[in-house]
C-alpha positions as CSV (number, residue, x, y, z in Angstrom):
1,X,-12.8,-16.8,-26.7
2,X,-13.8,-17.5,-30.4
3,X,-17.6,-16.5,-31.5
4,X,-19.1,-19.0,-34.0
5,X,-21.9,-17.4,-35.8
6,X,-24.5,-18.7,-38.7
7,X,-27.0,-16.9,-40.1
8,X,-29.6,-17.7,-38.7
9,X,-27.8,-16.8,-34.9
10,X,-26.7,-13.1,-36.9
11,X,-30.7,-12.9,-37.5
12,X,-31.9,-14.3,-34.3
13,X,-28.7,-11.4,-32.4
14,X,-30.3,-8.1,-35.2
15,X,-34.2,-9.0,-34.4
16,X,-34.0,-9.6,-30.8
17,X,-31.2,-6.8,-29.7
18,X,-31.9,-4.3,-32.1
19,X,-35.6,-4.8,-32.2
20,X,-36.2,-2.2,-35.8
21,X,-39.2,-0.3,-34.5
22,X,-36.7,0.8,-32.2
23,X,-35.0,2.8,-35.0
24,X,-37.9,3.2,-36.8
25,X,-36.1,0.6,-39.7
26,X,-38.4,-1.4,-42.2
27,X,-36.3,-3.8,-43.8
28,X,-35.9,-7.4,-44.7
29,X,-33.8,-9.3,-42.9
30,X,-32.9,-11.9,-45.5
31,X,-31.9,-9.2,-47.9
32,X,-29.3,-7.9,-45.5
33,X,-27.6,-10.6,-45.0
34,X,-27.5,-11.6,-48.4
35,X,-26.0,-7.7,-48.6
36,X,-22.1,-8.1,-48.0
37,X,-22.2,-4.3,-46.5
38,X,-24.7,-4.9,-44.2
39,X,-22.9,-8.4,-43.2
40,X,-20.0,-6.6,-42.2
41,X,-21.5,-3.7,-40.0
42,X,-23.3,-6.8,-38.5
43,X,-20.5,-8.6,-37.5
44,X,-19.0,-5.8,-35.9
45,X,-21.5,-4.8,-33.8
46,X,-21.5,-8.3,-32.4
47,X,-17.8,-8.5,-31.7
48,X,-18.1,-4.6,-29.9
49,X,-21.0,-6.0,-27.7
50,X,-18.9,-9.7,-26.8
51,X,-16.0,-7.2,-26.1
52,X,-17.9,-5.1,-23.5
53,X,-19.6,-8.0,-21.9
54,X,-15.9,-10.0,-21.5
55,X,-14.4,-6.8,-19.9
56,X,-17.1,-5.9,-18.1
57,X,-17.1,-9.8,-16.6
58,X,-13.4,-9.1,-16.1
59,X,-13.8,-6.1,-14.4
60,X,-16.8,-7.4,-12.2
61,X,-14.2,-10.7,-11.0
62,X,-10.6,-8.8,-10.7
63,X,-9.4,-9.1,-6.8
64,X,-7.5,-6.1,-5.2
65,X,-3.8,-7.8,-4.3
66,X,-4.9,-7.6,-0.8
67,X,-7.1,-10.7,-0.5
68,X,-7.9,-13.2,2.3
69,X,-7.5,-16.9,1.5
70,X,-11.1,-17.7,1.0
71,X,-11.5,-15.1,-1.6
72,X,-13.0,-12.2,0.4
73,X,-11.2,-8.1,0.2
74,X,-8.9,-7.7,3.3
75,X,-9.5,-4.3,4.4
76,X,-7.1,-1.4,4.1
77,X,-6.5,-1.2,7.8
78,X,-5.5,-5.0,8.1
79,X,-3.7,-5.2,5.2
80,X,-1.3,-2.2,6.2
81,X,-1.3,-3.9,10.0
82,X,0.4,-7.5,8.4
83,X,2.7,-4.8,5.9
84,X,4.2,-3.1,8.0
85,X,5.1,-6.0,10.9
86,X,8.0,-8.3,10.3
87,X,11.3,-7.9,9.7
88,X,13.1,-5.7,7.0
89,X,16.8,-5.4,5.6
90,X,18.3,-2.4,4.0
91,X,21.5,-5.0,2.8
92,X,20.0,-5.1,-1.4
93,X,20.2,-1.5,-1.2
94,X,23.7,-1.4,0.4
95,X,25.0,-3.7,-2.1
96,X,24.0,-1.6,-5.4
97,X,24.8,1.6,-3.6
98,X,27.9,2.0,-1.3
99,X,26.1,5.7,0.0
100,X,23.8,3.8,1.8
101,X,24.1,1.5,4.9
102,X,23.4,-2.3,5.5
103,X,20.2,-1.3,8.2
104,X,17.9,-3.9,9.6
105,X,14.7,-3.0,10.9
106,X,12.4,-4.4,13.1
107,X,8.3,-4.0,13.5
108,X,7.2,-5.8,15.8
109,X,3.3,-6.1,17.1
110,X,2.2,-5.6,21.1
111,X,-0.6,-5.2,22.8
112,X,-4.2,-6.5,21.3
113,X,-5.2,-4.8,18.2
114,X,-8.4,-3.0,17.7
115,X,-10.7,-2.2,14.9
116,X,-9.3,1.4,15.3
117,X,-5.8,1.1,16.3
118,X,-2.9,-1.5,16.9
119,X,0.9,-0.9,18.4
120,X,4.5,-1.9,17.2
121,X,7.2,-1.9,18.6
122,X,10.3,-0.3,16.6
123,X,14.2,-0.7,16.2
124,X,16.9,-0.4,14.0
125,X,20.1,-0.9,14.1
126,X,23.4,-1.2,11.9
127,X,23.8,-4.8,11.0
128,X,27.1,-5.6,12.3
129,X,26.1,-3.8,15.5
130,X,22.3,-5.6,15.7
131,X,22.2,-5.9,19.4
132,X,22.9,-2.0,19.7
133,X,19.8,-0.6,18.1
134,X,20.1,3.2,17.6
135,X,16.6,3.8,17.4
136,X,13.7,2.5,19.7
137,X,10.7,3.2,19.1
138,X,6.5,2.5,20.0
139,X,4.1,3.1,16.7
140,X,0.6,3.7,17.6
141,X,-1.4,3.5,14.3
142,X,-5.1,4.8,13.8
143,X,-7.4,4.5,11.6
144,X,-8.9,7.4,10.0
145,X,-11.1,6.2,7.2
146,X,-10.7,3.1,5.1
147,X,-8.2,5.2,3.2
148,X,-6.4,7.5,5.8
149,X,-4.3,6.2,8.5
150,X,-1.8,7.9,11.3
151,X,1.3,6.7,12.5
152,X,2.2,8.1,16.3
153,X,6.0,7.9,17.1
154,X,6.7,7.5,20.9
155,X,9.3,7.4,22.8
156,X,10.2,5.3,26.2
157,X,11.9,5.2,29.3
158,X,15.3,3.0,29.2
159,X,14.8,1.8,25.9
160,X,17.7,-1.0,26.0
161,X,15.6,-3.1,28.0
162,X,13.2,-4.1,24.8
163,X,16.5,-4.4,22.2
164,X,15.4,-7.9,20.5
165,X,12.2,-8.5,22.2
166,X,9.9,-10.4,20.7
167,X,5.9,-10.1,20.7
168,X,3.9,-11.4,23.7
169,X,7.4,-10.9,25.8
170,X,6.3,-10.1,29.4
171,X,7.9,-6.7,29.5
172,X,5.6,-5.3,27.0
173,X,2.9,-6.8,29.1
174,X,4.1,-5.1,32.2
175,X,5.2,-2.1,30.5
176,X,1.5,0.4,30.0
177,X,0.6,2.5,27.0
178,X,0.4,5.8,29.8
179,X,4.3,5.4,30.1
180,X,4.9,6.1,26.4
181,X,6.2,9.8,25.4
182,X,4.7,11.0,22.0
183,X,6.9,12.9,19.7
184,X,4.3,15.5,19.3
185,X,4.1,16.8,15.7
186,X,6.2,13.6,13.9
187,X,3.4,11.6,13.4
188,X,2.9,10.1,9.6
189,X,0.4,10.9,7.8
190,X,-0.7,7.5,5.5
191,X,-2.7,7.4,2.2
192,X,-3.7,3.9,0.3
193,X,-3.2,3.6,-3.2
194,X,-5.3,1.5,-5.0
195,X,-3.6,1.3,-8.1
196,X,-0.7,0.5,-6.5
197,X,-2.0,-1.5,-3.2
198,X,0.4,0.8,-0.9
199,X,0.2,3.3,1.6
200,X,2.2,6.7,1.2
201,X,2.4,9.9,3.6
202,X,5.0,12.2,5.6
203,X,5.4,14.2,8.7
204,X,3.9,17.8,8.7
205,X,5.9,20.5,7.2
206,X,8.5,21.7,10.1
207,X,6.3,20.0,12.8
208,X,8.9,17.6,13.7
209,X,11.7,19.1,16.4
210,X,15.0,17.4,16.0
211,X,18.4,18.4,17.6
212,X,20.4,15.8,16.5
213,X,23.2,16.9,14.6
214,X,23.0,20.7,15.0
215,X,19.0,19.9,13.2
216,X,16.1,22.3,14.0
217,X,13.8,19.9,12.7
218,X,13.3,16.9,11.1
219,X,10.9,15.1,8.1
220,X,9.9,11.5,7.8
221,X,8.6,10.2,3.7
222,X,7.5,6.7,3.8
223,X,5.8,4.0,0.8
224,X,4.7,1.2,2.3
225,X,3.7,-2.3,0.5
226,X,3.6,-5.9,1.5
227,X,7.3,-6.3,0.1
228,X,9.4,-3.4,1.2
229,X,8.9,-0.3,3.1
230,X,11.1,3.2,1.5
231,X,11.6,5.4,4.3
232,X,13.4,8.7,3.9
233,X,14.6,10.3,7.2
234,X,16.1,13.9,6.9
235,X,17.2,16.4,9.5
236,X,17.3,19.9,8.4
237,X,18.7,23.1,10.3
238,X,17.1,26.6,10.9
239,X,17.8,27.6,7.7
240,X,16.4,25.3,5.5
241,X,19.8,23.4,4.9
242,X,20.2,19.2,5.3
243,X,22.4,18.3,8.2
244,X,21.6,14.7,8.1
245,X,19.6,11.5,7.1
246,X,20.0,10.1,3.2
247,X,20.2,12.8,0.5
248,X,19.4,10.9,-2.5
249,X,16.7,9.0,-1.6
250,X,14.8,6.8,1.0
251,X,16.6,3.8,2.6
252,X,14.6,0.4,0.6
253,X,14.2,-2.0,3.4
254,X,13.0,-4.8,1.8
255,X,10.9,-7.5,4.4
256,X,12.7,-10.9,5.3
257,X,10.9,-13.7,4.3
């Protein structure tokens, strides 16, 4: 925005924003202008005050990425609800790096939400082997506070019977939350970030028991945004050493759309 100034609007900005019996000045007004120094430390002082009102107006107006379509802030909880449902692909990542495997992964929601909490139901498998899932999963996730959230892992009963189901199938409705087994100590942690509009945590430190793989225990590191979720799943033995999972970095699963 330009600022088109005369003399008599320089006058009019000195004698009604700097009133001078604030700062105890006596001077003549037409004499400063006529003054080339005193021009100049005018003119600057107008552009410092049009720059702090235009960023402040800026500031005031900017919307957080996660925003309804009628303008108004989605909260935290929602928006990490309609993040992490959907489906997700691991096949970018595969492509540009042969250590890691073409995975597709699948969130889907069940059972009514709350304000508090909401379920999903979990699965991934290998994508040439998609109707074999090798992990089945129920995801309980609670709010906290508007900026800490909990991810529950559970386990169920004959798990092949929900490979491919879809939300609202009737076996979720016949199947009841006091069935589910909770992996007691795996649970994720989950922090927002504002400046990045995602949601970061991890398991506890050795809380997770694993024996897959000769494993003692077993970590979970996850970033979660509204285009991909990087989840790093490692097993680790007694002594400290890996025994499986990725080892440089988390699987990118980016979300199908």
């Amino acid at each position: 925005m330009r600022i088109r100034l005369n003399a008599d609007d320089l006058i009019r900005f000195v004698k009604y924003s700097w009133p001078t019996q604030k700062f105890n000045l006596n001077f003549n007004m037409s004499s400063i202008l006529k003054n080339s120094l005193g021009l100049i430390l005018i003119l600057l002082a107008v552009t410092a005050c049009h720059k702090r009102a235009v960023n402040s107006t800026s500031t005031d107006n900017a919307l957080p990425s996660h925003t309804e379509q009628n303008g108004r802030r989605m909260d935290n909880f929602t928006f990490l609800r309609l993040c992490m449902q959907g489906d997700f692909s691991s096949e970018q990542q595969s492509k540009s790096d042969s250590d890691f495997f073409d995975i597709r992964l699948r969130m889907v929601p069940i059972w009514a939400n709350t304000p508090d909490n909401f379920y999903l139901y979990v699965e991934q498998a290998i994508a040439s082997s998609i109707d074999k899932p090798y992990r089945q999963r129920i995801y309980k996730v609670e709010k906290i506070d508007e900026t800490h959230f909990v991810s529950k892992i559970y386990i169920m009963n004959y798990p092949a019977r929900f490979t491919g189901k879809k939300s609202g199938d009737s076996l979720f409705n016949e199947y009841t939350k006091d069935s589910l087994i909770l992996k007691d100590g795996c649970e994720v942690k989950l922090v927002f970030n504002p400046g990045k509009s995602d949601f970061g945590g991890s398991t506890g430190d050795q809380t997770c028991p694993s024996d897959r793989s000769g494993a003692s225990w077993a970590t979970s590191k996850v970033v979660i945004d509204e285009e991909k979720m990087v989840s790093w799943d490692q097993g680790w033995d007694a002594k400290g050493k890996q025994v499986w999972g990725a080892v440089k970095g988390g699987y990118i699963f980016t979300k199908n759309r």
